[in-house]
C-alpha positions as CSV (number, residue, x, y, z in Angstrom):
1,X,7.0,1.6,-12.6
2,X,10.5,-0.2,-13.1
3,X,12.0,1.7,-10.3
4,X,9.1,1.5,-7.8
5,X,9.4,-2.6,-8.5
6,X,13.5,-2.5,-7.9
7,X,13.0,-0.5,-4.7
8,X,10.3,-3.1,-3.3
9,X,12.5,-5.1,-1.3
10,X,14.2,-2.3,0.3
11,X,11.3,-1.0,1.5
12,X,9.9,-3.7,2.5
13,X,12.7,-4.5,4.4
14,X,12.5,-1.4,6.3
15,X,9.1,-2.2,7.1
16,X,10.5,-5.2,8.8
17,X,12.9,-3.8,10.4
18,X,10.1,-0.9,12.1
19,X,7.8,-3.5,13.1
20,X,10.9,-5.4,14.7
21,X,11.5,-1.9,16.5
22,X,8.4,-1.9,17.5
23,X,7.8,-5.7,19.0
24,X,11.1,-4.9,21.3
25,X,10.3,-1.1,22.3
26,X,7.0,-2.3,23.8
27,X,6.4,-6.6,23.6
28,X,3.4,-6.0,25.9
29,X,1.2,-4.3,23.2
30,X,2.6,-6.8,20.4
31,X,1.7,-9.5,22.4
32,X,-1.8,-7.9,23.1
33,X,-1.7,-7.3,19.6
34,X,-1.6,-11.0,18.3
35,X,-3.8,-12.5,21.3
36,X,-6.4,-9.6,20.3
37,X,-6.1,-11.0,16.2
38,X,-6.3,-14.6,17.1
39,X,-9.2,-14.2,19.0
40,X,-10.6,-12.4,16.4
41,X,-9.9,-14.7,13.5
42,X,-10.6,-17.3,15.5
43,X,-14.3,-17.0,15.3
44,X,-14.2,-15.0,19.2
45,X,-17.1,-12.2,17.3
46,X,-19.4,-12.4,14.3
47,X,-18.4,-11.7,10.8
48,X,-20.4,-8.2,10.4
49,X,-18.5,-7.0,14.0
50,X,-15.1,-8.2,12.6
51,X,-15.2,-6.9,9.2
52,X,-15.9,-3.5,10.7
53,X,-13.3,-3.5,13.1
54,X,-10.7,-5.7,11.4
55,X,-11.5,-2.4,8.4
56,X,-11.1,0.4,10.8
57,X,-8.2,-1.2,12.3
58,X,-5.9,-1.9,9.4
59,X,-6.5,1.8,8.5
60,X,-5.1,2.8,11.8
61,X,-2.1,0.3,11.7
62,X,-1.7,1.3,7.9
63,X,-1.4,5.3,9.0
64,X,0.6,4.2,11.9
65,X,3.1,2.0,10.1
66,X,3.4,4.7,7.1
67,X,4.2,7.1,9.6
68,X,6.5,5.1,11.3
69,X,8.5,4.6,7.4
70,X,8.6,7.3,6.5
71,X,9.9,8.7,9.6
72,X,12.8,5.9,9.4
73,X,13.4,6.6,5.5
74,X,13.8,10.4,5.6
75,X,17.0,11.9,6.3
76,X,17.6,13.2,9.7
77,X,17.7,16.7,10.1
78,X,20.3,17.2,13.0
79,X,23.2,15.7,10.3
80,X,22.3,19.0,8.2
């Protein structure tokens, strides 16, 4: 468990660095992105509505974004 807890940072930092990839490979959809969760958290449909979304959503983004890790952590095969 040591090793998973020393490797944290890095991964998070790749994270980082993937979602920054992302926000300048298409700004459009991040921007649609944060106006669609503000209007969300703030109070634009009712709490039944948003918990079922907001729970299929962060599924999707969670799949997405692992994907998208992964992807950037494995080594690239063309260097082989």
């Amino acid at each position: 468990m040591s090793a998973e807890v020393a490797e944290l940072p890095d991964a998070l930092e790749r994270a980082r660095e993937t979602v920054e990839r992302a926000m300048q490979d298409d700004p459009y959809l991040a921007t649609a992105a944060a106006l669609g969760a503000g209007f969300l958290l703030g109070g634009g449909l009712t709490r039944s509505v948003m918990a079922l979304l907001l729970g299929a959503g962060s599924r999707f983004v969670a799949a997405w974004l692992g994907e998208q890790i992964l992807e950037a952590s494995a080594p690239d095969e063309r260097e082989s």
